[in-house]
C-alpha positions as CSV (number, residue, x, y, z in Angstrom):
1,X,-25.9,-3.1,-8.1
2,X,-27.2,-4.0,-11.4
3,X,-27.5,-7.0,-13.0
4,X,-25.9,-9.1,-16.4
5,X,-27.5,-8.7,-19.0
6,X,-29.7,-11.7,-20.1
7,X,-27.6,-13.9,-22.5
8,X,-28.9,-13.6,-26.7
9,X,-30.1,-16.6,-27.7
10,X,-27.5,-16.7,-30.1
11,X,-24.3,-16.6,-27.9
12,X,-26.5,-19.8,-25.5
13,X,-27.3,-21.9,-28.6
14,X,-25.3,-24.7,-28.7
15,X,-23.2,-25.6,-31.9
16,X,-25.1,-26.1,-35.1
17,X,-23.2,-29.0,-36.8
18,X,-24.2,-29.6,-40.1
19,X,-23.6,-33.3,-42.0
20,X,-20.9,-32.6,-45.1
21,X,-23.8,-32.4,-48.1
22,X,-25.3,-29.7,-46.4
23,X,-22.8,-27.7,-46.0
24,X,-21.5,-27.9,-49.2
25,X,-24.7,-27.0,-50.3
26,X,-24.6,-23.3,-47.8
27,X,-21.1,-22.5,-49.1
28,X,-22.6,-23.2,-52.4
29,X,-25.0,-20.8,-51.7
30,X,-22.6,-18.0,-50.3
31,X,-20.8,-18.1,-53.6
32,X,-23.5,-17.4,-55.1
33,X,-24.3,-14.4,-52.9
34,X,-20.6,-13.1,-53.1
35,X,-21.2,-13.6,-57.2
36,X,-23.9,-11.9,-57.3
37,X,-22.8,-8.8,-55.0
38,X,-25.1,-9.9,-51.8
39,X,-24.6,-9.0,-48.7
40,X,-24.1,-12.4,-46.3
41,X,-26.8,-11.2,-43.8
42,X,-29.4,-10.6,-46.5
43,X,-28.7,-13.7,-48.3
44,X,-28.5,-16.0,-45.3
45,X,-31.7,-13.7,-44.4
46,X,-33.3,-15.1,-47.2
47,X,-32.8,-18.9,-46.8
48,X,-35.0,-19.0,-43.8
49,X,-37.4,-21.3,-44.8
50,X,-38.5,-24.2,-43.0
51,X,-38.5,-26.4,-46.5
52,X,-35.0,-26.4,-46.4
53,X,-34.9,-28.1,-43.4
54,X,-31.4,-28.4,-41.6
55,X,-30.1,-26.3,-44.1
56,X,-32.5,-23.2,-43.5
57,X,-31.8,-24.1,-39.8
58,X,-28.0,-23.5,-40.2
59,X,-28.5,-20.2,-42.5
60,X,-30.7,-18.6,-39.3
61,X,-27.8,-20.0,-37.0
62,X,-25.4,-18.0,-39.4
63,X,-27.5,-14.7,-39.7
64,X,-28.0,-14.5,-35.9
65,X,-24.6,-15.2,-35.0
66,X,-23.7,-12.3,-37.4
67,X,-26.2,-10.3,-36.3
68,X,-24.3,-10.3,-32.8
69,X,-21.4,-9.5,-34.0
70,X,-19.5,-12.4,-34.6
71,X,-17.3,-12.5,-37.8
72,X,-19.0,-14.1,-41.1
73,X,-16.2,-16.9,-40.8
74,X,-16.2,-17.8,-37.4
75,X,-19.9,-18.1,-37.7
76,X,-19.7,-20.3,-40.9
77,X,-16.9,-22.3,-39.5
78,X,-18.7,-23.2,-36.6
79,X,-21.0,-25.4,-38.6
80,X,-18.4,-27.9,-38.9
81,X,-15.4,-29.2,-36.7
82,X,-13.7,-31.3,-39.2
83,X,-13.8,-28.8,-41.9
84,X,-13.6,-25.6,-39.2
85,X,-10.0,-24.4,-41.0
86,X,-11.0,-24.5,-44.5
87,X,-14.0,-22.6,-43.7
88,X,-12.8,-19.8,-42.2
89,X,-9.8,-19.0,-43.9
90,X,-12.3,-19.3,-47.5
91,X,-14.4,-16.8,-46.2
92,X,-11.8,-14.3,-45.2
93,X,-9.7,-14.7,-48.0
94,X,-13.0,-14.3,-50.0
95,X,-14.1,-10.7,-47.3
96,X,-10.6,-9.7,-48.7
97,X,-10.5,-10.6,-52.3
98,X,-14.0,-10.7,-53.5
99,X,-12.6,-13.9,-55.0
100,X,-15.5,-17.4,-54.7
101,X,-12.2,-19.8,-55.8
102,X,-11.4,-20.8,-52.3
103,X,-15.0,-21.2,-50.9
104,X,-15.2,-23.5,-54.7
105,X,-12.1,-25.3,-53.0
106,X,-13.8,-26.3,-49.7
107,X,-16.8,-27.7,-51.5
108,X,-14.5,-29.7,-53.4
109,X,-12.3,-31.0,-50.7
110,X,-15.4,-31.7,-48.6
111,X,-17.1,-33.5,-51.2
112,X,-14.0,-35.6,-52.0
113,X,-13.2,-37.1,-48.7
114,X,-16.7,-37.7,-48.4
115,X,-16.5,-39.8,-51.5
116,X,-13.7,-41.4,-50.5
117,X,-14.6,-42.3,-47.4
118,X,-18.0,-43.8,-49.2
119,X,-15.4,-45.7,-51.7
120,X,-13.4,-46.9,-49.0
121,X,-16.2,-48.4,-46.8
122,X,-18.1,-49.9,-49.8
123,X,-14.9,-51.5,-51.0
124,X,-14.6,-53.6,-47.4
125,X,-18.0,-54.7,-47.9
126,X,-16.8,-57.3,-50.8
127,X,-14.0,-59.4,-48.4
128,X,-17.0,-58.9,-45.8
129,X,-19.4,-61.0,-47.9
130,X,-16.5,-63.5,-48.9
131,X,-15.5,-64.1,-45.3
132,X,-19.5,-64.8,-44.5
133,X,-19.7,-67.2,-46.9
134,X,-16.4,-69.4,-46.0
135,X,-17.3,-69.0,-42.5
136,X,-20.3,-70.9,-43.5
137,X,-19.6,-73.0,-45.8
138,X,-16.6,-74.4,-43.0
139,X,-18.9,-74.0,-39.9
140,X,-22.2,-75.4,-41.5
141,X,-21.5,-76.8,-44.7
142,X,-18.1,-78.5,-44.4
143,X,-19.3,-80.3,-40.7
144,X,-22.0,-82.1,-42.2
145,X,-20.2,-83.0,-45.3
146,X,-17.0,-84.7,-43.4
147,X,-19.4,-86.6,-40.7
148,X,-21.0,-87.9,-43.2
149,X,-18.1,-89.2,-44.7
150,X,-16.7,-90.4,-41.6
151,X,-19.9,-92.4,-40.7
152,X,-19.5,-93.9,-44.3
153,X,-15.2,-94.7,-44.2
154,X,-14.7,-98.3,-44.4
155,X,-11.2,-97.9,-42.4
156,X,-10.9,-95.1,-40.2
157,X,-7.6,-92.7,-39.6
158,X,-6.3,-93.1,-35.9
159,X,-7.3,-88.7,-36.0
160,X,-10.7,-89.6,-37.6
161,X,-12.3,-89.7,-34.2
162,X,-11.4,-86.1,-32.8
163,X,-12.1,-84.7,-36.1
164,X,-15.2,-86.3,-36.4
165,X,-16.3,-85.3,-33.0
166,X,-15.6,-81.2,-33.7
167,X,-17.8,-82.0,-37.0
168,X,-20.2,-83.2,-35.0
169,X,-20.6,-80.6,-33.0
170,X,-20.6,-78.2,-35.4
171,X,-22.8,-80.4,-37.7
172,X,-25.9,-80.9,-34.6
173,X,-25.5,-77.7,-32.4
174,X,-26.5,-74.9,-35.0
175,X,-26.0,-72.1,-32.5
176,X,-22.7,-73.2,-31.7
177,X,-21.7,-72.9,-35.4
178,X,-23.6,-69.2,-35.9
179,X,-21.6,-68.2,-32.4
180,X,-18.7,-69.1,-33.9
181,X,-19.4,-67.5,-37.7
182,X,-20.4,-64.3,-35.9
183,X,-17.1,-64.4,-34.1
184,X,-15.0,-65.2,-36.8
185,X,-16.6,-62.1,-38.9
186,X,-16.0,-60.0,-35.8
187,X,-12.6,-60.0,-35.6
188,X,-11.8,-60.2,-38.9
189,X,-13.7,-56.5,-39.3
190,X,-11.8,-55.5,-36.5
191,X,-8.6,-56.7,-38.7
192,X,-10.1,-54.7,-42.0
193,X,-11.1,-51.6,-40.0
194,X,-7.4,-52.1,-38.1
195,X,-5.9,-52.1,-42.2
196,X,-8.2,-49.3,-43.5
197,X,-7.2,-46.8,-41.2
198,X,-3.4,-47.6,-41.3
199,X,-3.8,-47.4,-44.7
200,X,-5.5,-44.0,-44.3
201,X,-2.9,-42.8,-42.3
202,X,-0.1,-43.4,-44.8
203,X,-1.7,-41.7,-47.6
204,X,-2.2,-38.8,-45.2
205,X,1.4,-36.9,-45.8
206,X,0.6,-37.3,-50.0
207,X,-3.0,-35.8,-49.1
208,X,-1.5,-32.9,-47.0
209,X,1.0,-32.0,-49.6
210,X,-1.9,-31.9,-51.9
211,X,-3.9,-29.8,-50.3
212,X,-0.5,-27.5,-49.4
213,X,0.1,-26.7,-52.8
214,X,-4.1,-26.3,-54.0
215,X,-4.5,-24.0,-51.5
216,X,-1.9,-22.3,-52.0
217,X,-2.2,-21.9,-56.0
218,X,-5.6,-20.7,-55.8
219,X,-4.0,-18.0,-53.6
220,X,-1.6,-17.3,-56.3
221,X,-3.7,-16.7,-58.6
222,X,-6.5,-14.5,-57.8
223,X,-6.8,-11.9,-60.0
224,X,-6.1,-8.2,-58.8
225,X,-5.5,-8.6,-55.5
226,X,-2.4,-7.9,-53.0
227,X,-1.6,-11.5,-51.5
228,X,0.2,-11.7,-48.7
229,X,2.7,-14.3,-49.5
230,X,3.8,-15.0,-45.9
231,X,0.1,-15.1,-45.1
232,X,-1.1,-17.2,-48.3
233,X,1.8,-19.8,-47.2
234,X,0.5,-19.8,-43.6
235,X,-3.1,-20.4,-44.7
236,X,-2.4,-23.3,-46.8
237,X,-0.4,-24.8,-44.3
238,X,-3.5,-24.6,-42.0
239,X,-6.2,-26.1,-44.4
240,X,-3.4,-28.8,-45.4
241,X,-2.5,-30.2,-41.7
242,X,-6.2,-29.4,-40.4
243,X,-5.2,-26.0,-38.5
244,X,-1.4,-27.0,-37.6
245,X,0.5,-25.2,-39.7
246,X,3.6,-26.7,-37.8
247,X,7.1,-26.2,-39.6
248,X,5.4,-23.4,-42.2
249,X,4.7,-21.2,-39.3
250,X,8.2,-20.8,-38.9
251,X,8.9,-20.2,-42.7
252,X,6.0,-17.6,-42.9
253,X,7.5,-15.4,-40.3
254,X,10.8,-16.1,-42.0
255,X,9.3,-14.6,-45.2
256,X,8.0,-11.7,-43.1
257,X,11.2,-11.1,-41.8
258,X,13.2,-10.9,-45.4
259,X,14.4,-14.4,-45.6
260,X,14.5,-15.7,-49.4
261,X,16.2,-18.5,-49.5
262,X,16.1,-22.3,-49.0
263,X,18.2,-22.0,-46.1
264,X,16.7,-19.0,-44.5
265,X,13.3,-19.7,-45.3
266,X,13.8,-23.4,-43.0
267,X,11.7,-24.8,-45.0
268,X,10.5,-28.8,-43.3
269,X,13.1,-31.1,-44.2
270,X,10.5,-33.8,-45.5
271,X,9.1,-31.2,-48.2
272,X,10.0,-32.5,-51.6
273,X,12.4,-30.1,-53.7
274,X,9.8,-29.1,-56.5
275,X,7.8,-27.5,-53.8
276,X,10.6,-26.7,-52.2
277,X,11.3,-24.4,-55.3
278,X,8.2,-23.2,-56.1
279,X,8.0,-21.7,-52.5
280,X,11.5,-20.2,-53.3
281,X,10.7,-18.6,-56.1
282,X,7.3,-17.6,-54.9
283,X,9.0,-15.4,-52.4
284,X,11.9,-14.5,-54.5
285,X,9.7,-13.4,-57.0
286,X,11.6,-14.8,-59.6
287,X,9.3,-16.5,-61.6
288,X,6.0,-15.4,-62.8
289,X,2.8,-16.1,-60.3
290,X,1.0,-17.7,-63.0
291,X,3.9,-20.2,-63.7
292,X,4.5,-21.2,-60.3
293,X,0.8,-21.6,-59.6
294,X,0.5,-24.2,-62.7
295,X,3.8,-26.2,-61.3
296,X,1.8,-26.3,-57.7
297,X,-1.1,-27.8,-59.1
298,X,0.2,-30.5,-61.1
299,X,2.2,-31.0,-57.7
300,X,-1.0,-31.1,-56.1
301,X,-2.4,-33.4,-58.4
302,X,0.4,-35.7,-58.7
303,X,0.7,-36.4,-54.5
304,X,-3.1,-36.2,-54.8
305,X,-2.8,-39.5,-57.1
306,X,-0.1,-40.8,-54.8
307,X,-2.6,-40.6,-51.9
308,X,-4.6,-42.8,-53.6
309,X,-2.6,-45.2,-54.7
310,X,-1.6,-45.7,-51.2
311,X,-4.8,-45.9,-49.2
312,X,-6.4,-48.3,-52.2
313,X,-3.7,-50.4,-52.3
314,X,-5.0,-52.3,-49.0
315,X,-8.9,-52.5,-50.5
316,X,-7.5,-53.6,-54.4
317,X,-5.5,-56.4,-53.3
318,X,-6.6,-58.1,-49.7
319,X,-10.2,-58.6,-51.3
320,X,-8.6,-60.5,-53.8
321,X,-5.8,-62.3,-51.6
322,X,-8.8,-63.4,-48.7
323,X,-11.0,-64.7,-51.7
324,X,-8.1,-66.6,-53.4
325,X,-7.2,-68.1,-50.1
326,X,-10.6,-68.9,-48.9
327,X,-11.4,-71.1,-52.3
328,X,-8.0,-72.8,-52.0
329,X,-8.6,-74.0,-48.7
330,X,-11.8,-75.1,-49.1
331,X,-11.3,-76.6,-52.1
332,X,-8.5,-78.4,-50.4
333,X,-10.7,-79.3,-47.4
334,X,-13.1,-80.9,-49.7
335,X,-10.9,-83.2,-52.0
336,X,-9.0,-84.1,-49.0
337,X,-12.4,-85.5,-47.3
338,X,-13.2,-87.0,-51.0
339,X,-10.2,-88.9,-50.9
340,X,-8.9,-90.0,-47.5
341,X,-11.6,-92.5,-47.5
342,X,-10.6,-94.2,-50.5
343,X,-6.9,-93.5,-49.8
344,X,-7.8,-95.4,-46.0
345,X,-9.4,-98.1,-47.9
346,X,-6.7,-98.5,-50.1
347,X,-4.1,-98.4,-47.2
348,X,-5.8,-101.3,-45.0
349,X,-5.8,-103.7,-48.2
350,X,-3.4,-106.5,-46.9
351,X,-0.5,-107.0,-49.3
């Protein structure tokens, strides 16, 4: 009885992730082998070089994966989890086509939820700071200021004691009051990273239908080339929802199977009517392919706005609501300790 043969090295090596700049950078760099007539293998060939560090680590990854007969886009796809889809429907529709556009795509749709997950994260750091500073102004600050003034009141309130005694503590015990800032701070990032990702998640059906429509423009309108429309509606649907095609599955085989209209193609129910008719008369063929791809990417652009708008409403107006309510209360704090003294004087003057 013989024995297995010894596993390759390449089918044993465990996943190669790349981080999102780099791989933008190696599709980059396959464009420009598929622009320039290069082969894949050679090109990927040629990028081993220790200098380029991960990268040239992830090209060898690539070329021996290849070399063992796994497909181009599986191989490139692996590189990534998050962006697995995109990946590997780009580089098949570009083995097919000959066409860079949707490899162009991905780098743009990784580089823009890399930048908006930058802007989104930078944007909490500003109620961050404002909550650090009223936390100390009330838990340092504020303590000292209002024992001092109750030490100092010439008639005291019948609260004045217990109030006097928190400041106190607060005012002498300096690691009680940083236990407390840090605590305070804690839970409200837990309440920010609690509103950044609900807000994330709202803007996620705009961003889908966005990417739906991109995806499936560029599709549209590659020059000289036999798409598939069942399959080009299929693929977008993929890249949109992240490899799910859900409800579009059905309308790709309904496409497949002759269906042309709104009704036969089932189209989902919470697709809005311009795309709605654009996928019509994509399949109907009764507008122009150029025409149709122009109305799907001001579609695309316009829920692409709306995505926006909704997952920066929650960073362009709490930063401003927390600072405005911060300086009101403590502004309030401190002309109420400024004045209940002379207000408590005032009070015990016999008449």
């Amino acid at each position: 009885m013989t024995s297995d043969p010894a596993p390759t090295p390449a089918s044993t090596a465990k996943p190669f992730q790349l981080n999102d700049e780099s791989l933008a950078l190696l599709l980059e760099e396959v464009s420009a082998m598929a622009n320039s007539g290069r082969s894949l293998v050679s090109g990927l060939a040629g990028l081993n070089d220790a200098a380029l560090g991960r990268l040239g680590r992830a090209a060898v990854f690539v070329h021996a994966r290849v070399e063992q007969g796994q497909s181009p886009s599986v191989a490139m796809a692996s590189l990534s989890l998050p962006y697995q889809t995109p990946i590997r429907i780009a580089m098949q529709i570009m083995a097919e086509t000959g066409s860079a556009q949707p490899i162009h795509e991905t780098v743009r749709l990784i580089r823009q939820r890399e930048d908006q997950r930058r802007r989104v994260w930078l944007a909490a750091i500003n109620p961050l700071l404002n909550m650090l500073v009223a936390s100390v102004v009330v838990f340092f600050v504020l303590p000292w200021i209002l024992v001092s003034i109750s030490e100092s009141e010439p008639v005291t309130s019948p609260f004045a004691p217990s109030i006097a005694e928190i400041c106190e503590a607060f005012a002498r015990n300096y690691a009680l009051a940083a236990v407390v800032v840090i605590g305070v701070l804690a839970c409200f990032a837990v309440w920010m990273h609690w509103g950044i990702r609900r807000s994330i998640q709202r803007a996620q059906p705009s961003r889908v239908l966005a990417t739906f429509c991109r995806w499936l423009a560029i599709q549209i309108e590659i020059p000289s080339a036999n798409i598939d429309t069942a399959r080009a509606i299929e693929c977008a649907a993929e890249v949109a929802a992240s490899g799910a095609p859900g409800g579009w599955k059905t309308v790709a085989s309904n496409v497949r199977g002759g269906a042309t209209s709104e009704h036969s193609l089932e189209i989902p129910e919470e697709t809005p009517t311009p795309i709605k008719e654009c996928v019509v008369d994509l399949v109907g063929g009764k507008r122009d392919p150029e025409s149709i791809a122009h109305d799907l990417r001001g579609l695309s652009e316009l829920h692409e706005q709306k995505a926006n708008q909704q997952q920066s409403w929650w960073l362009q107006n709490v930063p401003h609501w927390i600072a405005w309510i911060l300086m009101i209360a403590i502004i309030i704090v401190l002309l109420q300790a400024a004045i209940s003294p002379l207000l408590n004087a005032i009070g015990g003057i016999p008449q």
